[in-house]
C-alpha positions in Angstrom: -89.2 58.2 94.0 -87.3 55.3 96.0 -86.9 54.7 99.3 -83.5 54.9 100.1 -82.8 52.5 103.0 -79.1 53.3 103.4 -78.7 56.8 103.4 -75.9 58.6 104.9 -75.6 61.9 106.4 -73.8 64.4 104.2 -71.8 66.9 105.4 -74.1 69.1 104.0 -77.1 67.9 105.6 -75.1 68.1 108.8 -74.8 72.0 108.5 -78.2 72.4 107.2 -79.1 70.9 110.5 -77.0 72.6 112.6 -77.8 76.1 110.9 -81.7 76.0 110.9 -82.6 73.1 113.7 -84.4 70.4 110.9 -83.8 68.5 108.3 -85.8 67.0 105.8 -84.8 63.4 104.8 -85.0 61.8 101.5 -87.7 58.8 101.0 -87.1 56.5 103.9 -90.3 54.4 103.6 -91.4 52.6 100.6 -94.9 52.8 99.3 -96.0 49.1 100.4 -94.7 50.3 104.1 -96.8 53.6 103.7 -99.5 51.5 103.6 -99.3 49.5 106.4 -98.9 52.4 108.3 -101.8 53.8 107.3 -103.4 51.1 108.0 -102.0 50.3 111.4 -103.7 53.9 112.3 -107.0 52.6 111.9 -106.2 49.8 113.7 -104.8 51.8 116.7 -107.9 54.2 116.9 -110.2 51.2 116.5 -108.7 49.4 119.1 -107.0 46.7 117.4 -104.1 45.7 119.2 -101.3 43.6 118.8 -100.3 41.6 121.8 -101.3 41.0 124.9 -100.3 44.3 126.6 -101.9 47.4 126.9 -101.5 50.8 125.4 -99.4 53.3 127.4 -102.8 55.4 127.6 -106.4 54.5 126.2 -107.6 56.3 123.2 -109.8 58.8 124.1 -112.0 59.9 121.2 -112.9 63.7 121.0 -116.6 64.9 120.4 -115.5 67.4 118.1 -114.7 65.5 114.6 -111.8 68.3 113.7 -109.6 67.6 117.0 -106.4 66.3 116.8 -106.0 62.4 117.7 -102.5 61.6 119.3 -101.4 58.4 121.0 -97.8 57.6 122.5 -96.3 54.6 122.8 -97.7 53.1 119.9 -94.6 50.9 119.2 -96.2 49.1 122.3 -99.4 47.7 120.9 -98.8 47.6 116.9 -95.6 45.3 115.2 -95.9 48.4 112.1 -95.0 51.4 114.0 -92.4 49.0 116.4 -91.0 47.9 113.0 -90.5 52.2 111.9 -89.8 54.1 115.6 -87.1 51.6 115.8 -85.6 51.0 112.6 -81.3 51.5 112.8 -81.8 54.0 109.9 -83.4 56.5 111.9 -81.2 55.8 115.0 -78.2 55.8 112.6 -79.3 59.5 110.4 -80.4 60.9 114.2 -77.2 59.8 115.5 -74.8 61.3 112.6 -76.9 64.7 112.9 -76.0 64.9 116.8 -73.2 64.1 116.8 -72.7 61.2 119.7 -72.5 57.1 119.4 -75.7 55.8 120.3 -79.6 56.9 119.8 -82.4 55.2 122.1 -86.1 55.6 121.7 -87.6 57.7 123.8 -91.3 57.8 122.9 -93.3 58.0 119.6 -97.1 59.2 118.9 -98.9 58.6 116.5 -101.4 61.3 115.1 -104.2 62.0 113.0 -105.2 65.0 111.7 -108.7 65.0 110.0 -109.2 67.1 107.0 -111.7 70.3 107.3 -112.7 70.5 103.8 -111.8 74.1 103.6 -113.6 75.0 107.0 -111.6 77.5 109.1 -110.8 75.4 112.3 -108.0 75.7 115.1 -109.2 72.6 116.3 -106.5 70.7 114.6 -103.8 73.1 115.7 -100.6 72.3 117.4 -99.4 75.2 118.9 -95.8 76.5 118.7 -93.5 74.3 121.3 -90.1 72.6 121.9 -90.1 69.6 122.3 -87.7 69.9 125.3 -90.2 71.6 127.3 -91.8 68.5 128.0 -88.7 66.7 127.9 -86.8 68.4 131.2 -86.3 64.9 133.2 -83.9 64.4 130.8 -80.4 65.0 131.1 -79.9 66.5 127.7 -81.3 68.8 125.2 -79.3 67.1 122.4 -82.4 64.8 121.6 -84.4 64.6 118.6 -87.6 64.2 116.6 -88.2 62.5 113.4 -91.8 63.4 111.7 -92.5 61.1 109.7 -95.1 61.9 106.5 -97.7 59.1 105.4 -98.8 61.5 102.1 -97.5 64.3 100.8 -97.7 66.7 103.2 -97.7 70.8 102.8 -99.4 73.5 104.5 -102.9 73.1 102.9 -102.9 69.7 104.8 -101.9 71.0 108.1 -98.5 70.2 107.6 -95.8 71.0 110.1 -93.7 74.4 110.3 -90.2 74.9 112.3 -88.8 78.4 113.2 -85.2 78.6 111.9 -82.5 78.7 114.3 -85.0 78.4 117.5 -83.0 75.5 118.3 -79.8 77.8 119.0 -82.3 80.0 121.6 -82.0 77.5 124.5 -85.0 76.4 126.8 -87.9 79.1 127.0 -90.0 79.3 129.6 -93.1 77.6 129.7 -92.8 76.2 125.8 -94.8 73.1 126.8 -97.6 74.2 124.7 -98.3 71.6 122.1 -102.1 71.8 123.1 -102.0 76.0 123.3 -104.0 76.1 119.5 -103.9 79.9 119.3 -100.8 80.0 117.1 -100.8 83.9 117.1 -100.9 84.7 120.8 -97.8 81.8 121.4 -95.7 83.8 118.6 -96.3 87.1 121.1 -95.1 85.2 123.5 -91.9 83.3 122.2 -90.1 85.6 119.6 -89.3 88.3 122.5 -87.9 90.7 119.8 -86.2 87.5 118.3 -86.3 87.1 114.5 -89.5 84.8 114.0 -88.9 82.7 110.2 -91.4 79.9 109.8 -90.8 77.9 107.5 -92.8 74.9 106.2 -91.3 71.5 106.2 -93.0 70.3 102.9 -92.6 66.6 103.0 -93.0 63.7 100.2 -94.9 60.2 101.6 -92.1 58.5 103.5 -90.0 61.5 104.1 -89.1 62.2 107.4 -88.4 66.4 108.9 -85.7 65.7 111.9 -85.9 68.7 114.5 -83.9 69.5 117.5 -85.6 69.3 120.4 -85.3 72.9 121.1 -86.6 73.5 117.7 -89.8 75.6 117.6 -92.8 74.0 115.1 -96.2 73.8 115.4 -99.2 73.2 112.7 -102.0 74.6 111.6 -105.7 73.8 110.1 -105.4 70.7 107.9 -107.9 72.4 104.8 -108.1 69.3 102.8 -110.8 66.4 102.4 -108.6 63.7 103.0 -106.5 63.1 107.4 -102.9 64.1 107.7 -101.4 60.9 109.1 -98.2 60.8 110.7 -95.6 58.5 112.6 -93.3 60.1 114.9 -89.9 58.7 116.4 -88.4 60.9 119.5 -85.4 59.9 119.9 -82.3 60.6 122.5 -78.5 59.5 122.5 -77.8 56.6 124.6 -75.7 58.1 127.9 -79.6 60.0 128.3 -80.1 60.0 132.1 -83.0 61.0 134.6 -82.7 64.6 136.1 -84.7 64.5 139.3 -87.6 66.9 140.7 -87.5 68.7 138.0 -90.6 68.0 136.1 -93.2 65.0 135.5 -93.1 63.0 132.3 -94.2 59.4 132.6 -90.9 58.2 131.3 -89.9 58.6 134.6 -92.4 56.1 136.0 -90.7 52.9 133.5 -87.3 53.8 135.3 -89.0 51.7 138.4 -91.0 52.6 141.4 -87.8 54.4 142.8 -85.6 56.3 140.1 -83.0 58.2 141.1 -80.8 61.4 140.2 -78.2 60.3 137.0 -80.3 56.5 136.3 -79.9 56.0 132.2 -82.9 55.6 130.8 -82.4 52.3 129.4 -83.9 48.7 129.0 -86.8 47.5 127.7 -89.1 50.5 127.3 -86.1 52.8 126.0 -84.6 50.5 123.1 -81.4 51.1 121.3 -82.1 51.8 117.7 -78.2 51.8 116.4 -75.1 51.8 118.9 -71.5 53.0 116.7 -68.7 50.0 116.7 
């Protein structure tokens, strides 16, 4: 299986998109790339850095061995994930898929989710969200997320589910809950007589899942022996601006000391991955 480096969105993968809220990619990364990622992850949660700067937050490690790892910003402090979260390809696949003329980073993270060996743990869990709930400075909910798969990924590896069509729902309340692990209990709450299909985005090493970012996804116990290693673009079309007082992210704070109503997030820290002629 090749990478393919210069795919273009099909009319078909447009409406297989728009109809269920994801879309799995072919192979975007090659196999020599795979492993530099994979490699940059021990790098990050060891503390090897490169540059001069510093990470957006320190790595904090857990005491329990199951828990999730995540870091943002990663782009920041190793040249591998820089060279992935803003590669054109995904800025021009994200921005065909949306529909508009220019995609910007907005964040990445990179995460780590160690194997259980079979052991029945939530610990690992992420619980079922929008990505938009934590995104509501933002001027639009046309953004987008690119998961991107360092091994094969499934469900006995914790890999990641969507809820078809959640994306067409709008913003629910209080669907900030990436770190609520009880999958069960947020399903209760989010469905509201809704029809609830999960459906497992079952990827290939170096395929990427693209979800709205009203799409509802979460993941569950990673069973195997081996981490479930990911990289993970979020991404936003280029007219993004800040919506004030409405909720904290601290995006907000690399606008400047005083950001105001309607500022783009742009510059530096928001880099344009592919802008159409």
């Amino acid at each position: 299986m090749e990478a393919q480096k210069n795919y273009k969105i099909t009319q078909q993968d447009k409406e297989t998109f728009e109809r269920d809220g994801y879309w799995i990619s072919p192979k975007l990364l090659d196999d020599d790339q795979i492993a530099r990622l994979r490699n940059a992850h021990d790098r990050i949660w060891g503390g090897d850095y490169d540059g001069d700067g510093y990470p957006m937050y320190p790595y904090q490690p857990n005491s329990n061995p199951e828990a999730l790892r995540k870091f943002d910003n990663g782009w920041w402090i190793n040249d591998e994930v820089q060279s992935v979260v803003t590669d054109p390809l995904l800025g021009e696949l994200t921005a065909d898929l949306l529909g508009v003329d220019e995609i910007r980073l907005w964040h990445d993270q990179v995460i780590y989710k160690p194997g259980t060996s079979g052991k029945a743990s939530s610990a690992g869990n992420v619980g079922w969200h929008q990505d938009y709930g934590y995104w509501q400075c933002a001027s639009t909910t046309n953004m987008m997320t690119a998961w991107i798969a360092l091994q094969d990924t499934d469900l006995n590896n914790g890999g990641m589910m969507t809820i078809l069509g959640s994306h067409k729902w709008g913003l629910i309340p209080d669907s900030d809950s990436f770190f609520n692990q009880n999958m069960e209990e947020l399903k209760r709450k989010y469905a509201g007589g809704r029809e609830w299909v999960e459906e497992p985005c079952i990827l290939k090493a170096g395929q990427a899942s693209f979800h709205h970012a009203l799409t509802f996804h979460g993941s569950g116990t990673n069973l195997s022996d081996q981490p479930r290693l990911s990289i993970v673009a979020h991404l936003m079309p280029g007219s993004t601006t800040y919506k004030a007082r409405v909720q904290r992210h601290d995006n907000v704070r690399l606008l400047g000391p005083r950001p105001y109503d309607g500022q783009p997030f742009e510059g530096h820290y928001f880099p344009t991955l592919f802008k159409r002629n």
